[in-house]
PDB file of the backbone (N, CA, C, O) and the ligand in Angstrom, with CONECT records:
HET     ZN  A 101       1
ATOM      1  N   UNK A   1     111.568 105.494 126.591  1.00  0.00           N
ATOM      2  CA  UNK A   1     110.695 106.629 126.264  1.00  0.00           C
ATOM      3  C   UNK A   1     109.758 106.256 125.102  1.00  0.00           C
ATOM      4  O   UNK A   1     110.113 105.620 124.110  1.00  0.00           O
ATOM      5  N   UNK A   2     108.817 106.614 125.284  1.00  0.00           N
ATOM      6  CA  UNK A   2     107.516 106.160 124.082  1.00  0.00           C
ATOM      7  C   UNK A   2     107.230 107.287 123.156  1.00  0.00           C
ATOM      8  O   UNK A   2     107.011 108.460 123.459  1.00  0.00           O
ATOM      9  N   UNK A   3     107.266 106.768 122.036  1.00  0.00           N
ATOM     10  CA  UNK A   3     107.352 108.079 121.052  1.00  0.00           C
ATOM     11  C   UNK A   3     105.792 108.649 120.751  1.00  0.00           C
ATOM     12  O   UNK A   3     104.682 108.140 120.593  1.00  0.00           O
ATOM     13  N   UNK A   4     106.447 110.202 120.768  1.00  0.00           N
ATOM     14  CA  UNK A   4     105.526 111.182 120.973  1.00  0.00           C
ATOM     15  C   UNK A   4     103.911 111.426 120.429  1.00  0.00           C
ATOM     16  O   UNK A   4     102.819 111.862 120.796  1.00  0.00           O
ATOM     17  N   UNK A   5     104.721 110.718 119.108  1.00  0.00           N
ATOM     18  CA  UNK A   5     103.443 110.485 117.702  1.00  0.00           C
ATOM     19  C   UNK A   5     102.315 109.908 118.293  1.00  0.00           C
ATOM     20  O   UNK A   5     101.175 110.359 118.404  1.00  0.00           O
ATOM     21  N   UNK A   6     103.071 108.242 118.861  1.00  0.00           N
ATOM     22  CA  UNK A   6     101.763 107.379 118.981  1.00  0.00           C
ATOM     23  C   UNK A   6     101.517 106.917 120.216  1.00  0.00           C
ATOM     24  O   UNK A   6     100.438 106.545 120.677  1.00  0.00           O
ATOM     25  N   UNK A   7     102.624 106.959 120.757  1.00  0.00           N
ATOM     26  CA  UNK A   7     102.269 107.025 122.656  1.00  0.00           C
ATOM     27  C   UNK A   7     102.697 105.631 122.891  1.00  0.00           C
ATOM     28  O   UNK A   7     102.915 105.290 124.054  1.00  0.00           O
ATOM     29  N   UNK A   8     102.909 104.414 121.510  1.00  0.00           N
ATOM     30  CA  UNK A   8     103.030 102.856 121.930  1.00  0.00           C
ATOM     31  C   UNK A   8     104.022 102.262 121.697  1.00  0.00           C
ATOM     32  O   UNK A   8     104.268 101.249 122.352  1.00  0.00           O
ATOM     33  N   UNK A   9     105.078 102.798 120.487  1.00  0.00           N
ATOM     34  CA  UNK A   9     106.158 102.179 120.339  1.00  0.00           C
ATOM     35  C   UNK A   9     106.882 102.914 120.898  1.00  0.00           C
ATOM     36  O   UNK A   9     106.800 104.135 120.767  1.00  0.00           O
ATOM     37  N   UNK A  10     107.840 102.263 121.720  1.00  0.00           N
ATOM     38  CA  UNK A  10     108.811 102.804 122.557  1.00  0.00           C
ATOM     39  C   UNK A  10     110.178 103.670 121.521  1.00  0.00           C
ATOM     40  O   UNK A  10     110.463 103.025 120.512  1.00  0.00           O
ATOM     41  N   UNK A  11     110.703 104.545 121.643  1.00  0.00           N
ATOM     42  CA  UNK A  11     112.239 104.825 120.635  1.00  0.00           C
ATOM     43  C   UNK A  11     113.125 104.204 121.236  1.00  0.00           C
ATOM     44  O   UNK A  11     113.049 103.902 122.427  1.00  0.00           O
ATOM     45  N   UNK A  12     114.382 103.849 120.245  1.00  0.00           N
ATOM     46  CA  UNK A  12     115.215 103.381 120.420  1.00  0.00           C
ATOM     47  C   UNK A  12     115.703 104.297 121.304  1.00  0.00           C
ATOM     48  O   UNK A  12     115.235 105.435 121.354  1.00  0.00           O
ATOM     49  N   UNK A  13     116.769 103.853 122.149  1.00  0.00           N
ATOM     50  CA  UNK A  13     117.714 104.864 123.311  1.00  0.00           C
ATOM     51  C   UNK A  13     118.852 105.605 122.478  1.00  0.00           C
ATOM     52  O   UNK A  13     119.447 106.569 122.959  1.00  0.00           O
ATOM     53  N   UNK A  14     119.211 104.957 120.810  1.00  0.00           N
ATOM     54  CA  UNK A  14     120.059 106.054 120.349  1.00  0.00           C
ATOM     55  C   UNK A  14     119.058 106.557 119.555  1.00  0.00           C
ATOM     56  O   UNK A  14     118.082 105.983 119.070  1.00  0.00           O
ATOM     57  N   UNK A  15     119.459 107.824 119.472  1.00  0.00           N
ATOM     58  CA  UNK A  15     117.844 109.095 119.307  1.00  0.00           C
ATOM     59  C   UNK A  15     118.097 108.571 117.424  1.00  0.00           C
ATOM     60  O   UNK A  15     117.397 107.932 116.637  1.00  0.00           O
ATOM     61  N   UNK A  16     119.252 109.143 117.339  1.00  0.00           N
ATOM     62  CA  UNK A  16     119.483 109.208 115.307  1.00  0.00           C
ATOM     63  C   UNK A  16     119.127 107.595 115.063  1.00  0.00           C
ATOM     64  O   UNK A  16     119.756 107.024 114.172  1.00  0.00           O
ATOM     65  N   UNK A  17     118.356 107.011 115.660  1.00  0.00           N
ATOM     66  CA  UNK A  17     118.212 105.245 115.280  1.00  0.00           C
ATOM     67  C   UNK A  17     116.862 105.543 114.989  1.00  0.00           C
ATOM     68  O   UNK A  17     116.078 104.677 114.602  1.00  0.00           O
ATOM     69  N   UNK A  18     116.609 106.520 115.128  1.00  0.00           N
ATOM     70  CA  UNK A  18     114.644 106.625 115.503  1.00  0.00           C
ATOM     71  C   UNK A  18     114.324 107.543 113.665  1.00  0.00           C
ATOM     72  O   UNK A  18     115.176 107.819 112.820  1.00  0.00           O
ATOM     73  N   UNK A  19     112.961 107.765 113.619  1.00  0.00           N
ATOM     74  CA  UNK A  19     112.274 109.173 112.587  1.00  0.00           C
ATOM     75  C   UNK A  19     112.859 110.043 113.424  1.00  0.00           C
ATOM     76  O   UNK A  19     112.977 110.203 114.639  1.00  0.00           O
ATOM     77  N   UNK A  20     113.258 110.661 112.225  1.00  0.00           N
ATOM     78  CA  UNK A  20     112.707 112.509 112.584  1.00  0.00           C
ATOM     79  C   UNK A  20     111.668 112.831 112.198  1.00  0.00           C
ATOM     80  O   UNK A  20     111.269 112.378 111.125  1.00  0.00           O
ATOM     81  N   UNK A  21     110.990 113.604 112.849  1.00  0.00           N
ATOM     82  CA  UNK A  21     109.562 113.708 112.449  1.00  0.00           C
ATOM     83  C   UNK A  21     109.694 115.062 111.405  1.00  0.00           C
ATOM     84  O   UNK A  21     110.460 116.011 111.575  1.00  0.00           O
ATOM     85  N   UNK A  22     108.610 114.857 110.142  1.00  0.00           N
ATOM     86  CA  UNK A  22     108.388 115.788 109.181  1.00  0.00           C
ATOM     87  C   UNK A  22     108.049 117.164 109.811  1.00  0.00           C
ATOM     88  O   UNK A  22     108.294 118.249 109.284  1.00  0.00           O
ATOM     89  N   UNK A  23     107.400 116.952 111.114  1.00  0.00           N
ATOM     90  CA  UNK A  23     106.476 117.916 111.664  1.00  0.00           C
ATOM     91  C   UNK A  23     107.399 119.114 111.632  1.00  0.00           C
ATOM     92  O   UNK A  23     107.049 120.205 111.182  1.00  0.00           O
ATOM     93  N   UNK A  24     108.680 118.839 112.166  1.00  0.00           N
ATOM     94  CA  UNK A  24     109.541 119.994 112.685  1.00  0.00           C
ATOM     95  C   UNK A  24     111.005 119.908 112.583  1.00  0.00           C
ATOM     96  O   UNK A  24     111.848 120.797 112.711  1.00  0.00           O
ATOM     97  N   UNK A  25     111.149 118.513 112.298  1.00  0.00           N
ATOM     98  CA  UNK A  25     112.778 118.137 112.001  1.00  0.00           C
ATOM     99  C   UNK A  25     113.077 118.082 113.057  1.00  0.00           C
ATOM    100  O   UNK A  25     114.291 118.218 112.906  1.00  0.00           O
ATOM    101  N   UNK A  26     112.900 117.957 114.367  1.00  0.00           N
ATOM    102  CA  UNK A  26     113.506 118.451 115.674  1.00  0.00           C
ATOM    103  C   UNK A  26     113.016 116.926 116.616  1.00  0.00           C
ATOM    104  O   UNK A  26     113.777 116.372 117.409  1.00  0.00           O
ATOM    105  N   UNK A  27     111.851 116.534 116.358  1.00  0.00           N
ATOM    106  CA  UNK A  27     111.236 115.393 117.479  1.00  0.00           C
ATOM    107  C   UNK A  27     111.318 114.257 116.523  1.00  0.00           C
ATOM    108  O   UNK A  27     110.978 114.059 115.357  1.00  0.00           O
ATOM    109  N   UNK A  28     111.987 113.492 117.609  1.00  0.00           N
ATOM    110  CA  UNK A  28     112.325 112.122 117.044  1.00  0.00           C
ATOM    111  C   UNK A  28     111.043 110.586 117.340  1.00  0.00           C
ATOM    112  O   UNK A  28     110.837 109.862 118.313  1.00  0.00           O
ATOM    113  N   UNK A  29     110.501 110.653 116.071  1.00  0.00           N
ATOM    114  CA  UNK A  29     109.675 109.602 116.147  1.00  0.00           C
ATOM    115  C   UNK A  29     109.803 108.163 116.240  1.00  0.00           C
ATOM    116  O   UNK A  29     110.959 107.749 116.157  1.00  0.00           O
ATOM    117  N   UNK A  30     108.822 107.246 116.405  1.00  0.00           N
ATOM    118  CA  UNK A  30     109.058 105.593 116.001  1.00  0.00           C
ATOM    119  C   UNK A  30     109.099 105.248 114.906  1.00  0.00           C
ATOM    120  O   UNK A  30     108.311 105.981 114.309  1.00  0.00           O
ATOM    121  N   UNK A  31     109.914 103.973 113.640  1.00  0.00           N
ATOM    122  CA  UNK A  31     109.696 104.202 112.586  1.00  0.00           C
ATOM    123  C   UNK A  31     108.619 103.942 112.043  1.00  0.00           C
ATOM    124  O   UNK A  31     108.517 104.000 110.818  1.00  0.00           O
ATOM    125  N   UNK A  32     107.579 103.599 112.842  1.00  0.00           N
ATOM    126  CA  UNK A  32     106.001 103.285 112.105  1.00  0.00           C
ATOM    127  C   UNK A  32     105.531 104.881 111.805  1.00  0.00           C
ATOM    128  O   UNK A  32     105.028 105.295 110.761  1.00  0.00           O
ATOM    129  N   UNK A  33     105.852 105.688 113.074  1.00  0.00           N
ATOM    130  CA  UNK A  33     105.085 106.846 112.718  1.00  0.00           C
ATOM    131  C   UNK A  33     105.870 107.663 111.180  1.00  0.00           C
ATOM    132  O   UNK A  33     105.230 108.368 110.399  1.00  0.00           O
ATOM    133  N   UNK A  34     107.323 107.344 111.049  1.00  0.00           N
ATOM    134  CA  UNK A  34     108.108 107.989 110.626  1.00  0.00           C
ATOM    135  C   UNK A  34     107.535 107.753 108.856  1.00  0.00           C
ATOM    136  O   UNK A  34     107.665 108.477 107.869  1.00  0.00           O
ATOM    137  N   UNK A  35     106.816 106.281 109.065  1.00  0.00           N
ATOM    138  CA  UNK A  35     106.363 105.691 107.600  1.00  0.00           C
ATOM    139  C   UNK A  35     105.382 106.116 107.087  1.00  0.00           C
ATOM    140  O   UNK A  35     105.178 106.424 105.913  1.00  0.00           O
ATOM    141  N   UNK A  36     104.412 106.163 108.405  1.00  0.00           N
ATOM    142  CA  UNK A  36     103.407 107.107 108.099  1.00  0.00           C
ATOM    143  C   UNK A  36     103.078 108.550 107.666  1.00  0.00           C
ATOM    144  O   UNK A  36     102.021 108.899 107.138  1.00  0.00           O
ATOM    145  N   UNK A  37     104.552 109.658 108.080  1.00  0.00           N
ATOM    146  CA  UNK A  37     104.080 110.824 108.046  1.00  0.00           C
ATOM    147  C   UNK A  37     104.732 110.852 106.258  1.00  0.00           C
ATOM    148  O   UNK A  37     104.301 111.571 105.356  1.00  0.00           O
ATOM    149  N   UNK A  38     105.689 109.991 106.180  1.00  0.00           N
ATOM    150  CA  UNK A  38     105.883 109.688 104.574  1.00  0.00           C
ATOM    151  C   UNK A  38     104.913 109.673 104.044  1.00  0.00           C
ATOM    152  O   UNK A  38     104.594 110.683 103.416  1.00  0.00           O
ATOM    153  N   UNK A  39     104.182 108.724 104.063  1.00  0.00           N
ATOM    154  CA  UNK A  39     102.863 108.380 103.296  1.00  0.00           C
ATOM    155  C   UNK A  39     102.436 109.375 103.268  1.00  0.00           C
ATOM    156  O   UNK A  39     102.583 109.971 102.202  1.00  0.00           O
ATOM    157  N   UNK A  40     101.830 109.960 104.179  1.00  0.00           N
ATOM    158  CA  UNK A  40     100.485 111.185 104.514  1.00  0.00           C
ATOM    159  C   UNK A  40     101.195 112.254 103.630  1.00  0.00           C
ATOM    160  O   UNK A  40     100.455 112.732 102.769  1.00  0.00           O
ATOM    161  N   UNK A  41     102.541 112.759 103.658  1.00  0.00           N
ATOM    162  CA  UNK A  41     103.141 113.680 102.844  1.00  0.00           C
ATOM    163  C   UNK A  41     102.946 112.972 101.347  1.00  0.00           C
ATOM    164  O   UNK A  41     102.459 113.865 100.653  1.00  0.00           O
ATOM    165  N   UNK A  42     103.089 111.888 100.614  1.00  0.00           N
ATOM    166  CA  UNK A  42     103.287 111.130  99.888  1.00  0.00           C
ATOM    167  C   UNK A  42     102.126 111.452  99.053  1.00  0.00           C
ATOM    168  O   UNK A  42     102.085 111.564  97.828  1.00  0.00           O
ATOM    169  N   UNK A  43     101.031 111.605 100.064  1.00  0.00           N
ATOM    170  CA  UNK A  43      99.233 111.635  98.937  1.00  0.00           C
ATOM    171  C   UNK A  43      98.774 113.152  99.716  1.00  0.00           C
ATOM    172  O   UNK A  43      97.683 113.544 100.128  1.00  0.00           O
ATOM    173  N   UNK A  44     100.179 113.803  99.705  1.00  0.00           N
ATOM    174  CA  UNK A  44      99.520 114.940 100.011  1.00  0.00           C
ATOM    175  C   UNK A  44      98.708 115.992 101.140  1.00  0.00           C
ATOM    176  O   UNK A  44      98.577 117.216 101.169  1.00  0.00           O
ATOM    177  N   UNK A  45      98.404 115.272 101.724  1.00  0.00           N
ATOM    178  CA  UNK A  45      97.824 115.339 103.292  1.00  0.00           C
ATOM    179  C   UNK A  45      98.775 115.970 104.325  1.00  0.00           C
ATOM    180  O   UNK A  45      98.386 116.745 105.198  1.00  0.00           O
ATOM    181  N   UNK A  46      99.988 115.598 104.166  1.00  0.00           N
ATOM    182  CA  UNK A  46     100.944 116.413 105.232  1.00  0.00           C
ATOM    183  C   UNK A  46     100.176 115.891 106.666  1.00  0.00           C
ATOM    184  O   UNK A  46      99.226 115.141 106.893  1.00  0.00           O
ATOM    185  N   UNK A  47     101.198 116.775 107.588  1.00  0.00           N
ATOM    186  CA  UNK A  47     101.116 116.372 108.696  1.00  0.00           C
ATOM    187  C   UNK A  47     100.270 117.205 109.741  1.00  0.00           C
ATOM    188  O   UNK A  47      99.685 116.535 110.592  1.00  0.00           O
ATOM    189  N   UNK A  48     100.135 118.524 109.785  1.00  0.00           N
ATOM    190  CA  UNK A  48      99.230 119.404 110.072  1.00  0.00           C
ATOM    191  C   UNK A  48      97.783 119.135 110.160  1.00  0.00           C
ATOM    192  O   UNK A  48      96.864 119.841 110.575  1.00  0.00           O
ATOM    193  N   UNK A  49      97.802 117.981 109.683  1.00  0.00           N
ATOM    194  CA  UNK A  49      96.075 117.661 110.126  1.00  0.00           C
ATOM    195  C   UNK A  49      95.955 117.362 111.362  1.00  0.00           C
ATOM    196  O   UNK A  49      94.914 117.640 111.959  1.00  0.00           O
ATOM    197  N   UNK A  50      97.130 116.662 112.056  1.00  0.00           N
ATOM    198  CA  UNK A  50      96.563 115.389 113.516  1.00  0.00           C
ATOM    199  C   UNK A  50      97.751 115.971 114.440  1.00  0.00           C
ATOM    200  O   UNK A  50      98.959 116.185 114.332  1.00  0.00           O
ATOM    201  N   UNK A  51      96.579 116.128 115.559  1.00  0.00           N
ATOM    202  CA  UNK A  51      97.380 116.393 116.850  1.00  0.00           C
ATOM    203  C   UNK A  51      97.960 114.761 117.570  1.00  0.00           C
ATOM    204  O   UNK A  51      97.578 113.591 117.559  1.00  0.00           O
ATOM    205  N   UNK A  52      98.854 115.394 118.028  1.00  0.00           N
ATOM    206  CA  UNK A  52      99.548 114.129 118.767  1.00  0.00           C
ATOM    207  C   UNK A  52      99.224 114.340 120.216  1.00  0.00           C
ATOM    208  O   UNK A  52      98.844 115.367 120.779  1.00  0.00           O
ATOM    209  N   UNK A  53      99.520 112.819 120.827  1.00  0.00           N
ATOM    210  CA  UNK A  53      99.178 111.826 120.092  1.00  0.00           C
ATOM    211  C   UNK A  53      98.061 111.005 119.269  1.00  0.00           C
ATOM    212  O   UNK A  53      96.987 110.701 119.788  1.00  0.00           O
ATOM    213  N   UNK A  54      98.432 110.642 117.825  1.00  0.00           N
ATOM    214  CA  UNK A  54      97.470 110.217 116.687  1.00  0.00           C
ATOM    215  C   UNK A  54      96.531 109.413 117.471  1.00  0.00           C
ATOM    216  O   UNK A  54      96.822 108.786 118.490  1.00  0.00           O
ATOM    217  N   UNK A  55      94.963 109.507 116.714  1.00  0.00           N
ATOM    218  CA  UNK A  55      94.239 108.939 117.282  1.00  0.00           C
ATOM    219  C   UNK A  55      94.192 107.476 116.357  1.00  0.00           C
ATOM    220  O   UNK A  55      93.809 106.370 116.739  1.00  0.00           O
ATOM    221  N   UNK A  56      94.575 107.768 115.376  1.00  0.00           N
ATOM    222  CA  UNK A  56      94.181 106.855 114.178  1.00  0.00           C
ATOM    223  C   UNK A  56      94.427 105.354 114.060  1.00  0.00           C
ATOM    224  O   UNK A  56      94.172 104.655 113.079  1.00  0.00           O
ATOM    225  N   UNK A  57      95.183 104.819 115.695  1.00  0.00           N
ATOM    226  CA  UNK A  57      95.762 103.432 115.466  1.00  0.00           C
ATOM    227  C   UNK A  57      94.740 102.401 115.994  1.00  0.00           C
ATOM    228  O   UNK A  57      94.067 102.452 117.023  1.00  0.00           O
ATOM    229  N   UNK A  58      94.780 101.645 115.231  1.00  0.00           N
ATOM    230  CA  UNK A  58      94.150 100.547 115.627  1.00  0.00           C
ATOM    231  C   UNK A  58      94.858  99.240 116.380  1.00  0.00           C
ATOM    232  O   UNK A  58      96.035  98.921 116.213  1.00  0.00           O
ATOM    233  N   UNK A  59      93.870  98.519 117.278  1.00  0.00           N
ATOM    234  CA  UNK A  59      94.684  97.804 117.946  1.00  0.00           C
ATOM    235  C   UNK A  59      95.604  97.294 117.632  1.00  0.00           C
ATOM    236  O   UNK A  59      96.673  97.760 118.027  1.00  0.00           O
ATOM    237  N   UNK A  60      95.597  96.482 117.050  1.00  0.00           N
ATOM    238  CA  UNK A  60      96.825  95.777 116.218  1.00  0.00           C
ATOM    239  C   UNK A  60      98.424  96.518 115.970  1.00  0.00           C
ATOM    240  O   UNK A  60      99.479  96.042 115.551  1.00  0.00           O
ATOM    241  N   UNK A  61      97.871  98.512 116.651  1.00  0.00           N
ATOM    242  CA  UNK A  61      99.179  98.952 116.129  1.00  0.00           C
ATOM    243  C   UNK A  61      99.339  99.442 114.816  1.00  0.00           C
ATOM    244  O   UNK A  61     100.056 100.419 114.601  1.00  0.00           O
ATOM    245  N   UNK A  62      98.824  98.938 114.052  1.00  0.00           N
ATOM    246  CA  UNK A  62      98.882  99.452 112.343  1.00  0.00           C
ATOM    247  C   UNK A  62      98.027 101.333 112.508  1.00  0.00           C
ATOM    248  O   UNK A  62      97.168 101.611 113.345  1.00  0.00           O
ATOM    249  N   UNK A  63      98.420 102.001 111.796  1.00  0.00           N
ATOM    250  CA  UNK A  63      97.821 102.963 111.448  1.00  0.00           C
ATOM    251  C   UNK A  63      96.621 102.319 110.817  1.00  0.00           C
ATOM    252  O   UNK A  63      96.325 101.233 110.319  1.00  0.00           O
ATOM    253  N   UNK A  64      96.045 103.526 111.074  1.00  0.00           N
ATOM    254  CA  UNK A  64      94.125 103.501 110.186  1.00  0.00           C
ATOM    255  C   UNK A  64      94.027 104.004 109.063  1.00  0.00           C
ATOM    256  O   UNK A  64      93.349 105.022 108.931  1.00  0.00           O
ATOM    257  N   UNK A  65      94.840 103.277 107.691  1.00  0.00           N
ATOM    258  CA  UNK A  65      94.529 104.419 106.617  1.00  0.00           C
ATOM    259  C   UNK A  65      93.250 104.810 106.366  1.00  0.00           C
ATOM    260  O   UNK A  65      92.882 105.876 105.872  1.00  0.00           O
ATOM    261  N   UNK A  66      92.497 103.754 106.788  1.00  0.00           N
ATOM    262  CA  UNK A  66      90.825 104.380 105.988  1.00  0.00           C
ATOM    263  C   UNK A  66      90.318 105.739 106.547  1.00  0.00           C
ATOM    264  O   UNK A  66      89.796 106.407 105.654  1.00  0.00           O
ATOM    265  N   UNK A  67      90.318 106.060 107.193  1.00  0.00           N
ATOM    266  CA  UNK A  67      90.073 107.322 107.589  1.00  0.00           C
ATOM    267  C   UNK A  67      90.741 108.705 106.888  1.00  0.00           C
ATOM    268  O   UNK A  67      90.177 109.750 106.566  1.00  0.00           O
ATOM    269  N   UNK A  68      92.067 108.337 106.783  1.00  0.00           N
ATOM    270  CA  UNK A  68      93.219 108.829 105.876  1.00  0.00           C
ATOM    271  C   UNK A  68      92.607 109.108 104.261  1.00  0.00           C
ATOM    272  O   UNK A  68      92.737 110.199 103.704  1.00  0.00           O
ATOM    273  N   UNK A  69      92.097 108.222 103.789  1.00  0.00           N
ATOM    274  CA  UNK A  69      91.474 108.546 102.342  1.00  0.00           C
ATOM    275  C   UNK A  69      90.528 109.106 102.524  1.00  0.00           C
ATOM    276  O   UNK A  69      90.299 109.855 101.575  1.00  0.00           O
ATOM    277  N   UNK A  70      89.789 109.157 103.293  1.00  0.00           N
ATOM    278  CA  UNK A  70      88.655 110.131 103.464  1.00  0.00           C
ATOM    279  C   UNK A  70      89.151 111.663 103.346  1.00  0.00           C
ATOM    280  O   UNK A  70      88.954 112.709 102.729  1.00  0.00           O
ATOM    281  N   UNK A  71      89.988 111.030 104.441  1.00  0.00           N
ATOM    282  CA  UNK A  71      90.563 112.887 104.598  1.00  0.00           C
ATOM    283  C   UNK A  71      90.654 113.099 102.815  1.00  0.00           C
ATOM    284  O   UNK A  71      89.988 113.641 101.934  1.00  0.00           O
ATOM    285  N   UNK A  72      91.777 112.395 102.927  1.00  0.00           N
ATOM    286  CA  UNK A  72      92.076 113.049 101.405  1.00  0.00           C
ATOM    287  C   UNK A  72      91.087 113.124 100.586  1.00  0.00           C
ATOM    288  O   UNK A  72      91.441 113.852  99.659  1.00  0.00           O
ATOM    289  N   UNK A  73      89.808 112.678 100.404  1.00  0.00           N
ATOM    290  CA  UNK A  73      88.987 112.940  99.729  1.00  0.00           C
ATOM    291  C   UNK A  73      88.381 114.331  99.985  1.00  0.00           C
ATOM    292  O   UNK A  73      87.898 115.091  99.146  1.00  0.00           O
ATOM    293  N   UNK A  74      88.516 114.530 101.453  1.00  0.00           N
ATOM    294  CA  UNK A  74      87.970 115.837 101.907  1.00  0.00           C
ATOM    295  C   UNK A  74      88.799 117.289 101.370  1.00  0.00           C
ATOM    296  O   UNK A  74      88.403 118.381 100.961  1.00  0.00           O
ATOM    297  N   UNK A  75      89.637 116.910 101.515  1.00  0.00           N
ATOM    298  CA  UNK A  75      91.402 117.719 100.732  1.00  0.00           C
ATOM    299  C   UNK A  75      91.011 118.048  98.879  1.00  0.00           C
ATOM    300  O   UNK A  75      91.207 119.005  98.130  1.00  0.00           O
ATOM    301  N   UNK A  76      90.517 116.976  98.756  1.00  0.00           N
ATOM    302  CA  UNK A  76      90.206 117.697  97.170  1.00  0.00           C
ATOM    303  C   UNK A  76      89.143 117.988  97.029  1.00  0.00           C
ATOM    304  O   UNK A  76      88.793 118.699  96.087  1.00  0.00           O
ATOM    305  N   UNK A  77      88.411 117.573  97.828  1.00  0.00           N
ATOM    306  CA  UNK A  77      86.617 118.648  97.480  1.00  0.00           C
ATOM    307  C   UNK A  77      87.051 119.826  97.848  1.00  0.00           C
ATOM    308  O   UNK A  77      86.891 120.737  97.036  1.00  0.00           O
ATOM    309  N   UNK A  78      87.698 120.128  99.127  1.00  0.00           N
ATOM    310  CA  UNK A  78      88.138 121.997  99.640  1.00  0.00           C
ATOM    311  C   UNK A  78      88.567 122.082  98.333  1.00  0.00           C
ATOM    312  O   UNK A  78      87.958 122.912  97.658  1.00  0.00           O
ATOM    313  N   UNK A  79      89.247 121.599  97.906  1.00  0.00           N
ATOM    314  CA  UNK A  79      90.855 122.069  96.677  1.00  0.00           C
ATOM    315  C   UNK A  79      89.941 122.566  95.873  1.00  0.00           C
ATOM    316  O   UNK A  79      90.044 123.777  95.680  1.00  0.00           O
ATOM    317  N   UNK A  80      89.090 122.027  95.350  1.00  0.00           N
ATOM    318  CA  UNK A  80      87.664 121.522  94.023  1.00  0.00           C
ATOM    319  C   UNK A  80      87.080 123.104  94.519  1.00  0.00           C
ATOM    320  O   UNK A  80      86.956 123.823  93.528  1.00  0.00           O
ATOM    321  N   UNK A  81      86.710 123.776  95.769  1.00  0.00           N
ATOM    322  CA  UNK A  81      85.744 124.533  96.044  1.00  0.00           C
ATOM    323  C   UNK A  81      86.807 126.003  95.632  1.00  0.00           C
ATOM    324  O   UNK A  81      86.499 127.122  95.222  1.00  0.00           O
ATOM    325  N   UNK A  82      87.858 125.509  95.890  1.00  0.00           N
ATOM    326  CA  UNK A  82      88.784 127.107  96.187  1.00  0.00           C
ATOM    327  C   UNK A  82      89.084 127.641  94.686  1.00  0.00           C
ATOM    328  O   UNK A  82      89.694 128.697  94.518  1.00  0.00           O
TER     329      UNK A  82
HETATM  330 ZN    ZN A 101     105.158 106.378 116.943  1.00  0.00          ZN2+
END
């Protein structure tokens, strides 16, 4: 089964071997995505920005942070306006 997040890394077949995803505690992710939704919680961003599955990967598989700091740049200009 290919996890939900990113559509490419497959989950392990024992589920508790996998992420739980931040999203809901309930869907079990790959641990790339699982690192990622760390991070994204980490600088704040949370997970509520990106529908699944993420668009943000680049071939190679790696997440796209650059896009990611943008956001977050976008996150504190709103913050800055409110
Ligand atoms: Zn994944």
């Amino acid at each position: 089964m290919k996890c939900p997040r990113c559509q490419i890394e497959d989950l392990i077949e024992v589920q508790a071997m996998n992420a739980l995803s931040r999203s809901d505690n309930l869907t079990y992710i790959c641990s790339p995505c699982g690192e990622d939704e760390a991070f994204l919680d980490f600088i704040k961003i949370g997970h509520v920005t990106e529908s699944w599955p993420i668009s943000r990967i680049r071939e190679n598989g790696h997440f796209d942070l650059r896009n990611i700091m943008q956001m977050r740049k976008l996150v504190e200009e709103f913050a800055d306006e409110v």
